[in-house]
N, C-alpha and C positions, 0 to 999 in steps of 0.2 A: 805249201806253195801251189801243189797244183789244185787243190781246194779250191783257196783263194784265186786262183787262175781262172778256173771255172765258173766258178760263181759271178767274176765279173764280166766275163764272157755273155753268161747269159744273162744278166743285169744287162747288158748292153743291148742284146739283142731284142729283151724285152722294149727297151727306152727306142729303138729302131723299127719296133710295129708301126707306131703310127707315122715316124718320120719318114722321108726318101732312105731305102736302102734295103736291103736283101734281110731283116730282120729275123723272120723263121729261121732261113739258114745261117744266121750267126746264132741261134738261139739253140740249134741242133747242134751247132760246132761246139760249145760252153755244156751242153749237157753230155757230150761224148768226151767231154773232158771228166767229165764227173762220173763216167759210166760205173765206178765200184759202188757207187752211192745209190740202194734199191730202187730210192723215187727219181731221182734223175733218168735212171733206165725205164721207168715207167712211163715217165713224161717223153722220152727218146723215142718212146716206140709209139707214141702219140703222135708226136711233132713226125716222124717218118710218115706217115700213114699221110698226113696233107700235104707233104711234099709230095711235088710231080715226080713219077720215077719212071723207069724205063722195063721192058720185061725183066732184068735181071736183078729189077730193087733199086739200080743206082739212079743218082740225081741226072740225068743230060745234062751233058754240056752246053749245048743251046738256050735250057734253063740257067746256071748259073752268068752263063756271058752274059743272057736278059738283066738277071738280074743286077751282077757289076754295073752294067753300062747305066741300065735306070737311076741305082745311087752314084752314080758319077754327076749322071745331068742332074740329078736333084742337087749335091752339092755343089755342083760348077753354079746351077740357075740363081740357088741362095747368097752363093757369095759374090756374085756379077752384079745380083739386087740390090745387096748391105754397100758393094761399095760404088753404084751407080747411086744410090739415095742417098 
């Protein structure tokens, strides 16, 4: 289960690079699901490394707020679009 948790985790976050949304950071959350699995921990300490972090390593909060809020308005803009058009 949490395999599978993970894996779709970061299947998603992948498919959320190029769309509106916080993408990297769901893609670090799906491999820290995974972290018993050698390459996911290798990719984990990748994906940390282009995350913005603060002296103590962790993400700011100011970072993640950014980020929620951007995937908000990207899906609020998309769907005011689909159902304006």
């Amino acid at each position: 289960l949490r395999m599978t948790a993970g894996t779709l985790v970061t299947i998603l976050g992948v498919i959320m690079m190029p769309l509106p949304g916080p993408g990297l950071l769901i893609v670090a959350i799906g491999l820290g699901i995974l972290r018993d699995v050698a390459w996911a921990d290798r990719l984990l300490q990748i994906v940390r490394k282009r995350l913005p972090s603060d002296s103590d390593g962790r993400l700011p909060r100011s970072s993640i707020v950014t980020m929620v809020v951007m995937a908000l308005a990207g899906i609020t803009f998309s769907v005011w679009f689909t159902l304006v058009r």
